[in-house]
C-alpha positions in Angstrom: 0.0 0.0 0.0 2.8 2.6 0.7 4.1 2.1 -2.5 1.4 3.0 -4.2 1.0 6.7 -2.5 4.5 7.2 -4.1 3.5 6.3 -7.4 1.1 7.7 -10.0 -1.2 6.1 -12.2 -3.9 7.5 -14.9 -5.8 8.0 -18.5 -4.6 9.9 -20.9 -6.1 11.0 -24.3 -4.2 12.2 -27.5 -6.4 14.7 -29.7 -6.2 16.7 -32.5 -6.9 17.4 -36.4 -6.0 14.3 -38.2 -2.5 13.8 -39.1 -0.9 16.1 -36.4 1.2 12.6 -35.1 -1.2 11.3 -32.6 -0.6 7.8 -33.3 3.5 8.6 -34.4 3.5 10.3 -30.3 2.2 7.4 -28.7 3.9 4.4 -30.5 6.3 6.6 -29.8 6.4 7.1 -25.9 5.3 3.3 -25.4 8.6 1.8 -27.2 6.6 -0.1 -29.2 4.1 0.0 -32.4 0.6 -0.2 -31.9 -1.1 2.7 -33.5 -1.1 2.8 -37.3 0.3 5.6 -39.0 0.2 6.6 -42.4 0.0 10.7 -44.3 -3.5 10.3 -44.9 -5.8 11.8 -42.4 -8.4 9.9 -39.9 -5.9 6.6 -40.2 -7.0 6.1 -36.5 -10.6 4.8 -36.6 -11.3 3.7 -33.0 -9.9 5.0 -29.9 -6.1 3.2 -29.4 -5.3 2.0 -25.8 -1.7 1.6 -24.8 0.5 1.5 -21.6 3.3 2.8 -20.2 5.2 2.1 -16.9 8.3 3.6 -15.4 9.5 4.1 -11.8 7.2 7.2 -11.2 4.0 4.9 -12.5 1.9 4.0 -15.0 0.6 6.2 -18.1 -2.7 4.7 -19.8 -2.7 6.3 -23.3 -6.0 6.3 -25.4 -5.2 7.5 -28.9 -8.6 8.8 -30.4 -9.6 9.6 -34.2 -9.2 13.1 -35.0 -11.9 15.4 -34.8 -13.1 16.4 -38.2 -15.8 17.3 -39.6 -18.2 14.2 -40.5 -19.2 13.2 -43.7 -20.9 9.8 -43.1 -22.0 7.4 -40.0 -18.3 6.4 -39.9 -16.9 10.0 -39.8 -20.2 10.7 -37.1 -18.6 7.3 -34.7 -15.0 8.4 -35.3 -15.7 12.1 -33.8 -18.0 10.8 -31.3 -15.3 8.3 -30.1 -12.7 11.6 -30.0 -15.2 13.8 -27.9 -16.2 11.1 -25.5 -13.3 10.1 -24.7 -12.5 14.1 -23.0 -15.0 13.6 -20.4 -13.2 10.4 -19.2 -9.2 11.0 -18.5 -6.7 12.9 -16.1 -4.9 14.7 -18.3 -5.7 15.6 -22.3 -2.6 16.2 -25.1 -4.0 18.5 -28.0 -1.8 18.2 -30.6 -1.3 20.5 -33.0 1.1 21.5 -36.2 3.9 24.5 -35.7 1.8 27.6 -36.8 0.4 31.0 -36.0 -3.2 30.2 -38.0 -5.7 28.8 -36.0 -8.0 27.4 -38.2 -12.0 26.4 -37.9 -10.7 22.9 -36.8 -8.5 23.3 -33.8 -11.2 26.6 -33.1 -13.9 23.4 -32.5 -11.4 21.5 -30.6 -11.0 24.2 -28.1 -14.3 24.5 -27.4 -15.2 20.8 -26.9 -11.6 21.6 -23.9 -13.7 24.6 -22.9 -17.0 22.2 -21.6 -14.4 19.9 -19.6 -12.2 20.2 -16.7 -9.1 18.2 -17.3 -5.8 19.6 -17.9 -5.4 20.2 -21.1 -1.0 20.0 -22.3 -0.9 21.6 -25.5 1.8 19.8 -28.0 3.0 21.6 -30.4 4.5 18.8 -32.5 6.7 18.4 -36.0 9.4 20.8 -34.5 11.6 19.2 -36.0 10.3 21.0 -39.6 11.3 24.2 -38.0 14.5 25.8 -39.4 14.8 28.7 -37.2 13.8 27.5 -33.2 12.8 30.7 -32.2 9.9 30.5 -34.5 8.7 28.1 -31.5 7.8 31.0 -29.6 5.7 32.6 -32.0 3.3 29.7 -32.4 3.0 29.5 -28.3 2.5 33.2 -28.5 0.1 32.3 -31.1 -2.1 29.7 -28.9 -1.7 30.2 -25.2 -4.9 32.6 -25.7 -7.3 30.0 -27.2 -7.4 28.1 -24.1 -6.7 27.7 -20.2 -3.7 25.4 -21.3 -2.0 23.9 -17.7 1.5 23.7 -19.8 2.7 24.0 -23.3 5.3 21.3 -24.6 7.1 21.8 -28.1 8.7 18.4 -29.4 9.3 16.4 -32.4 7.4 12.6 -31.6 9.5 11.5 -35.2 12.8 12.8 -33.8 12.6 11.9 -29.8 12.9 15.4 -28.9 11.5 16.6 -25.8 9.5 13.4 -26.0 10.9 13.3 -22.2 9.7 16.6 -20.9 6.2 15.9 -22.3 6.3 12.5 -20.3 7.6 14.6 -17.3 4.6 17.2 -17.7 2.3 14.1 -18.0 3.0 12.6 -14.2 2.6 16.4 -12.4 -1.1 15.6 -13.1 -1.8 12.3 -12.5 -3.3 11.4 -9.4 -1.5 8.9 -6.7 -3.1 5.6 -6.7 -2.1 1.5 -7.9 -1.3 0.6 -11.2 -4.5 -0.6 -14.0 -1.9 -3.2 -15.7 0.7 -5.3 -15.4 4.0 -3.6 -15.9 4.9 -5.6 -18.9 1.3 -4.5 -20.3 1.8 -2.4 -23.5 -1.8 -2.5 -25.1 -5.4 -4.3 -24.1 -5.9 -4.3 -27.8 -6.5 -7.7 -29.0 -3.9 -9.7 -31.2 -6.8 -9.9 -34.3 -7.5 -6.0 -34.0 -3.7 -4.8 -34.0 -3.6 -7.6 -37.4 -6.6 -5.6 -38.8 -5.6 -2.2 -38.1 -1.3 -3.3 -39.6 -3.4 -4.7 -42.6 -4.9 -1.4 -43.1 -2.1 0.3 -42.7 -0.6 -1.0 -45.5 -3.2 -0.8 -47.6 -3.3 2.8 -46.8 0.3 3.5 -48.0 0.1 1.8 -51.0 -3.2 2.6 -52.4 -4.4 5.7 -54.4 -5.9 9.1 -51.8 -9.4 8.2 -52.9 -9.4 4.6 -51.8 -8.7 4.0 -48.1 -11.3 6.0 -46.3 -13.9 3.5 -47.8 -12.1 0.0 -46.5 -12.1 -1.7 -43.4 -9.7 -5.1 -42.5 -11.6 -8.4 -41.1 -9.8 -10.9 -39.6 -11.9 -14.2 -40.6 -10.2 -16.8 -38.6 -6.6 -16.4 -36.4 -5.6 -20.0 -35.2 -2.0 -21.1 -34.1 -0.9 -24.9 -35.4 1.4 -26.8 -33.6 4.8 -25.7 -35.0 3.9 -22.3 -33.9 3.0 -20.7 -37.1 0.3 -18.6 -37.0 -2.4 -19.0 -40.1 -4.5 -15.3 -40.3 -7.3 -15.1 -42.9 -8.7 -11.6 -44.0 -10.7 -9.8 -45.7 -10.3 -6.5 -47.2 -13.6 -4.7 -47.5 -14.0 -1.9 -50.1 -16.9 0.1 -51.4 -16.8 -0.2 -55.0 -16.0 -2.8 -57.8 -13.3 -0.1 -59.4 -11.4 -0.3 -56.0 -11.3 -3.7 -55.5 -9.6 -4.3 -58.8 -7.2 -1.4 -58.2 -6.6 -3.1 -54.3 -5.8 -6.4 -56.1 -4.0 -5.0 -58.6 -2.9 -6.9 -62.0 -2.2 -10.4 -61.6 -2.8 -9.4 -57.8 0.7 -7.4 -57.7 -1.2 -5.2 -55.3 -2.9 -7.6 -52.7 0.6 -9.2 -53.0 2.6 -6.1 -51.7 -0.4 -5.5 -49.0 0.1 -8.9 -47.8 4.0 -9.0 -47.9 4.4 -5.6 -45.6 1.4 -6.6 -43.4 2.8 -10.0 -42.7 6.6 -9.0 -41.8 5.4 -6.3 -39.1 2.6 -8.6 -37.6 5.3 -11.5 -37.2 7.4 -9.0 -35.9 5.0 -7.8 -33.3 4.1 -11.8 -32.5 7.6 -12.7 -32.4 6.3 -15.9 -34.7 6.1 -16.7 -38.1 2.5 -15.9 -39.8 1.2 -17.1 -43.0 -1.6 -14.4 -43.7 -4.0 -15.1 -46.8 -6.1 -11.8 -47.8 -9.5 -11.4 -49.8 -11.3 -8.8 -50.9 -15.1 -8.0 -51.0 -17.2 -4.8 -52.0 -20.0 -3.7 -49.7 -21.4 -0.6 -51.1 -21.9 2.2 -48.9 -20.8 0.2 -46.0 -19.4 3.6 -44.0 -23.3 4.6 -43.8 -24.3 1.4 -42.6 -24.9 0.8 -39.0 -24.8 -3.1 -39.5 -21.9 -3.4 -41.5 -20.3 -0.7 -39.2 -20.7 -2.8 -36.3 -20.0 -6.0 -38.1 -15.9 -4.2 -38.8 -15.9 -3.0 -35.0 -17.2 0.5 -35.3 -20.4 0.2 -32.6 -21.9 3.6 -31.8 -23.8 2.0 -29.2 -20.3 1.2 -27.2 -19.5 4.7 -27.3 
């Protein structure tokens, strides 16, 4: 019991605009990939749990989807997910780009902080883009106004720099109290859902802008045989006939490339080797569907 009044233990959430480094930060800070990443915005879908532990205590991280403006049930679940998720932590991280414009976007995101009383750490990410470094003070000039900010930490999550200091910033505002996991916990994501979301990821990179907001990754069967190997079957689930043959690609060059990255990480992160078969079906319009939503693990009703 004594130990734990010395040590601190919370929830924390990442937010921001999409493609600020939400999911780059927290990989990042864990040690250890979870979260995909890609260049395209709203990569993160559904809201990311990961964990980290050091002598002070224990960090819960909850990477969210960015908040954006919604264009379909999907885009209504993803900013739902982001919003809720304020009303439940210690401490929030808003994320934002190096710059002195304050757009309609992060405008919105300060007034979802305004209706809650967490602290709120402002990150001013991607420093490492900044040739001159006292530019840095001109963008905190720029935002300490737009809200009641409890500290502001400029860093580079792609370069490790003042990754530290934010994680230092982090623990002043955690409460005392006995660790949620395990020390050797990094994520309570389950094995099939990190497959999906590395499937998806690559599918991401590869494929054209227009394609990847409209699939989602299945995992139809994960089962282990006895010499360890791991056989994963999935299913890539598009929206339109076009993209499916543009996913597989001639002579399925595409699939093939998909499957080949997506494989080497996920036996990576298994420590095992995985033979992973991949499919692909078209379900029209399946981002305004709440069935098929909930069939690819997007339930509004768990929100």
């Amino acid at each position: 019991m004594e130990d734990n009044k010395q040590k601190k233990s919370g929830f924390v959430t990442l937010i921001g605009r999409p493609n600020v480094g939400k999911s780059t930060l927290m990989n990042h800070l864990i040690g250890q990939k979870i979260a995909i990443t890609s260049d395209k915005p709203q990569t993160t879908r559904n809201r990311i749990q990961t964990v980290y532990t050091d002598d002070r205590g224990q960090i819960v991280f909850l990477d969210t989807p960015g908040i954006h403006k919604a264009k379909n049930k999907l885009g209504e679940y993803m900013v739902n997910v982001a919003e809720h998720t304020l009303k439940e932590v210690d401490v929030v991280l808003w994320l934002v780009e190096p710059t002195t414009f304050i757009g309609a976007g992060e405008r919105h995101i300060a007034e979802q902080l305004s209706k809650v009383n967490t602290p709120v750490i402002l990150v001013i990410n991607k420093i490492d883009t900044i040739k001159v470094q006292e530019e840095i003070l001109t963008f905190i000039a720029a935002y300490k106004d737009v809200c009641d900010f409890a500290e502001i930490v400029p860093l580079s999550a792609l370069k490790d720099k003042n990754t530290d200091v934010l994680l230092e910033q982090i623990f002043k505002y955690l409460p005392y109290g006995p660790q949620f996991y395990d020390e050797d916990t990094v994520t309570d994501q389950p094995m099939r859902q990190i497959a999906a979301e590395l499937i998806r990821e690559k599918a991401l990179r590869l494929l054209d802008d227009e394609i990847p907001h409209g699939i989602a990754v299945v995992i139809e069967q994960m089962k282990e045989r006895p010499n360890g190997i791991i056989d994963v079957d999935a299913t890539i689930v598009c929206e339109r006939d076009s993209h499916k043959g543009i996913i597989i690609g001639k002579g399925g060059s595409m699939l093939k490339r998909i499957g080949t990255a997506a494989r080497m990480e996920i036996e990576n992160l298994m420590d095992t080797k995985v033979n992973l078969k991949l499919w692909v079906k078209v379900r029209r319009e399946w981002r305004d569907s709440d069935m098929y939503m909930k069939n690819y693990g997007y339930n509004p009703k768990e929100i």
